[in-house]
N, C-alpha and C positions, 0 to 999 in steps of 0.2 A: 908270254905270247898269247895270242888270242886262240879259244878254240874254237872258233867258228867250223863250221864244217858243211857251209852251204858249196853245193858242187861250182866248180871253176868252169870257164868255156870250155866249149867241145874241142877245140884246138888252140894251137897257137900259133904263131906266125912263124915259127921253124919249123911247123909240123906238118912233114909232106901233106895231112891233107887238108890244109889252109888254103882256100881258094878265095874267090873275089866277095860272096857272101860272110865269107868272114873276116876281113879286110871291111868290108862293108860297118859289119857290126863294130866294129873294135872304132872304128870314124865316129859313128853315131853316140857309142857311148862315151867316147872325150872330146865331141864336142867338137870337131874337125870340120865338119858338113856345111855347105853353106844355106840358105835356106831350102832352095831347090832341089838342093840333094837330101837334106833333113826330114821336107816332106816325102818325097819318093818312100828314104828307108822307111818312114810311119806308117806309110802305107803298104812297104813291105810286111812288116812286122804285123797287120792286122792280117793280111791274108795267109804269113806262114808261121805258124805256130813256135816252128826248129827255130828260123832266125830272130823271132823276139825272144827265144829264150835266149840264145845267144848274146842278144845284145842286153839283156837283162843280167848273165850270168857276168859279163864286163862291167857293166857299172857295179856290181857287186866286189868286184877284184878291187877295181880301182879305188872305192871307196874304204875298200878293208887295209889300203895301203898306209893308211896313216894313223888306225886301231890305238895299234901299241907304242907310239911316237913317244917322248916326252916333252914335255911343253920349254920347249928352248928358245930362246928369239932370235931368228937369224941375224945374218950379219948385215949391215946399210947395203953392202955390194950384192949382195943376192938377187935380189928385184933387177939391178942393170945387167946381171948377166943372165938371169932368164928372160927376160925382153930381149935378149941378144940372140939368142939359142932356137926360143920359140916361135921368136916373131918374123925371123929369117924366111924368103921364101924356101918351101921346100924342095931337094933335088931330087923328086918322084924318081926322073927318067934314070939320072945317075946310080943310085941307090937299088935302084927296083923294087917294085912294092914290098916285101918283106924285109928286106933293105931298110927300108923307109918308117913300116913301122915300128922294125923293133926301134931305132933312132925314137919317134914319136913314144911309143911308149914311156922309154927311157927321160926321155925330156915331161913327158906330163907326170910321170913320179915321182921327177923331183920337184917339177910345182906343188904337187898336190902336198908333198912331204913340206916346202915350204911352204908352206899355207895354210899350213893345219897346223903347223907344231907350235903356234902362239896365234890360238884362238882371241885369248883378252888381247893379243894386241892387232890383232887385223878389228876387234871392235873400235878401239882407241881410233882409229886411223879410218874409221868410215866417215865419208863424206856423204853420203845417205843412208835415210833406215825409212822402214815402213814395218806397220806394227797389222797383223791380221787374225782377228779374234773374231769365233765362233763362240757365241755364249751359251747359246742351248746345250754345244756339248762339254763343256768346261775347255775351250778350246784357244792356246795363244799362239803363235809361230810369229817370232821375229824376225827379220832380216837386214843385216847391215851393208851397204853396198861401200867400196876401195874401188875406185873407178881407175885410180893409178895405178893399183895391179891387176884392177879387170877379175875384180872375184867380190860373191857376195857370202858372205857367212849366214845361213839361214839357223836359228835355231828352235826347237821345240822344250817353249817356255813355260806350258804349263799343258797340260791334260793329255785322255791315251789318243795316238795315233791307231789309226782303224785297225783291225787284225785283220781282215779279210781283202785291203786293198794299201795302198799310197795315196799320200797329200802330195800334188804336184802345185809347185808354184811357177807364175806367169809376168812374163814385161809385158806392159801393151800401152803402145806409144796412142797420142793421139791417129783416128783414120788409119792403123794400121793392125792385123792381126796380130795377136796375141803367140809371143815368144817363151816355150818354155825354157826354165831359169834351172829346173831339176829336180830331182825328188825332196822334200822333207827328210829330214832324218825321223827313225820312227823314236829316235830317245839321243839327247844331247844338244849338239853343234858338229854342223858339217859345211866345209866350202869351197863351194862349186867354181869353177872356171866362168866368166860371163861366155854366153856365146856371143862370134865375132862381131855378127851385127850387132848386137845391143854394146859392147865393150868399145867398139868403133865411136857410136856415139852417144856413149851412157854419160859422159863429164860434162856436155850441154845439153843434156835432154830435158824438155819441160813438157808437164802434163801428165806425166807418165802413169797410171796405175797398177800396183802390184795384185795379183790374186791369187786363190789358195784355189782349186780344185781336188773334188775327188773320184782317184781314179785306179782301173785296177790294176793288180801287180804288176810293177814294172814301166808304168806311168802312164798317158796317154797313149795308144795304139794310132793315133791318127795326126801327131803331131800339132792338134787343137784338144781346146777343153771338150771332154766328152761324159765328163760327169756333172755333176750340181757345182758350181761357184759358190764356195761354204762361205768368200768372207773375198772383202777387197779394201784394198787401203792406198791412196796416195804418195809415190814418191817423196819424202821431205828432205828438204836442201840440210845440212846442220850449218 
């Protein structure tokens, strides 16, 4: 098992005292939001300190969920039953919010757990890559995009990731603002959910540009690049 021992969120969604700021964060970090809600939390998170950690300490969980996995290839059927599960609308009202997310949670666990537990083969199965190298600092990050499962495999292919921030990488269609895609990993391979709108129409999208920014802990504060663009590469079909 992993020892990680970076602290968890401040709450949980059973924990009397989980309110709507934390509902908030727990959205934000899987990727739930839709753009206008997306921007709002960014700009939550730069003005309160608690809730970007919050939502920092969730991507951190989440990502830790698939650590110690081992590399097993799912089964054909997995993919139709998680488009089954996830893609469902959700019954908010029914459920009630903590209702709802622990459902959510539980459903983005087992994505993330299918989706990660055979890294070589979500590469096999990409339908796009884009390659984004920074040479000054011995720097590669690759990304393979699965537009059929609506996930990109980002990985760190050669040099250090910063110690004192995050590499966030970026969709940016023609004429449209620029969508983060998620954090780098700071050592490996990690694979992110697309968000809806780019997964919506990531299978015919042209023109597209991938970018690398750098940015502090816990990624962009503003839901736009707000550091240096180290490195940007082209969409390519395979």
């Amino acid at each position: 098992m992993s020892d990680d021992t970076t602290p968890g969120p401040a709450t949980e969604p059973d924990d009397p005292a989980f309110d709507e700021a934390g509902a908030q964060a727990v959205e934000y970090a899987l990727g739930l939001l839709d753009a206008q809600e997306s921007a709002a939390a960014a700009v939550r998170m730069r003005a309160e300190p608690v809730f970007a950690a919050e939502v920092r300490a969730w991507q951190e969980r989440l990502a830790r969920l698939a650590a110690d996995l081992p590399q097993v290839p799912p089964h054909y059927t997995v993919k139709k039953r998680l488009d089954a599960r996830l893609f469902a609308a959700p019954a908010r009202r029914g459920l009630g919010l903590r209702g709802w997310l622990a459902a959510a949670l539980t459903a983005a666990a087992v994505a993330v757990a299918a989706l990660v537990i055979a890294p070589a083969l979500m590469t096999q199965q990409a339908d796009r890559i884009a390659e984004l190298s920074v040479p000054d600092r011995g720097l590669r990050i690759t990304t393979a995009f699965d537009t059929d499962a609506g996930a990109v495999e980002v990985t760190l292919a050669e040099g250090p990731a910063p110690a004192d921030g995050d590499l966030e990488v970026w969709w940016i269609s023609p004429d449209a603002a620029p969508v983060s895609l998620g954090l780098a990993p700071h050592d490996g391979t990690v694979t992110l959910p697309l968000p809806r709108d780019v997964a919506a129409h990531a299978a015919d999208a042209q023109g597209v540009t991938i970018a690398l920014s750098s940015e502090p802990r816990g990624g962009s504060p503003t839901g736009q690049p707000t550091g240096p663009v180290l490195a940007t590469a082209p969409l390519t079909t395979l």
